[in-house]
C-alpha positions in Angstrom: 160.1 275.4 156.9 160.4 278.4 154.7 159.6 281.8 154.8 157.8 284.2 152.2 157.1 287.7 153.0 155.0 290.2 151.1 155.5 293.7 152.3 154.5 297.5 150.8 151.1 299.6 151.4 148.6 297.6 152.9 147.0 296.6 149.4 149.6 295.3 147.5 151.0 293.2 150.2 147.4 292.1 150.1 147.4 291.5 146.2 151.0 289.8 146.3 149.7 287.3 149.0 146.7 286.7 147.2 148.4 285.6 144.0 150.8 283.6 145.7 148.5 281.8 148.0 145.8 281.1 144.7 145.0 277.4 144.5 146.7 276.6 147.6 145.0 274.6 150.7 146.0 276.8 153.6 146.2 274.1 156.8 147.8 273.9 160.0 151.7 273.4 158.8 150.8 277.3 157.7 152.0 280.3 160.1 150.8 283.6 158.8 151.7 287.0 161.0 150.8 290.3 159.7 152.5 293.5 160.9 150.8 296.9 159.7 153.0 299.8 160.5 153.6 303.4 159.4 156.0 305.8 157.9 156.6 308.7 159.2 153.7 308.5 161.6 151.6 309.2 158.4 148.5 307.0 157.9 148.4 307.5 153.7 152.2 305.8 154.0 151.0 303.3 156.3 151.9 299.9 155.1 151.8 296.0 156.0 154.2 293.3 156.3 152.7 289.6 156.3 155.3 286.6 156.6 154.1 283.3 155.3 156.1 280.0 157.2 155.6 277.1 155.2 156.7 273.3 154.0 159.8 273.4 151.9 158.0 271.9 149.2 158.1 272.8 145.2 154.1 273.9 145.7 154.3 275.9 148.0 157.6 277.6 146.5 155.8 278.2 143.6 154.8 281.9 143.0 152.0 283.1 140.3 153.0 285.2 137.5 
């Protein structure tokens, strides 16, 4: 297993995910955990952490440009 993690403010960890996980078949070999969490106690800094565990395979190592 491998671990990818996409963290910044809540929408581009969102976006990064999103263009990694295109075209792939999420199943039950897949552990997603999101963390949200803020900075300085200020909600406009607020930002989000999600960790991907996956197969150590080429297609799932395989990140969109």
């Amino acid at each position: 297993m491998k671990c990818k993690i996409f963290e910044g403010r809540w929408y581009e960890a969102v976006d990064a995910f999103n263009k990694w996980a295109k075209d792939k078949t999420l199943n039950s070999q897949v552990i997603i955990h999101t963390h949200g969490y803020y900075n300085k106690g200020q909600y406009q800094d607020s930002a989000l952490m999600i960790l991907v565990f996956h197969p150590s395979t080429q297609r799932w190592d395989k990140t969109e440009q």
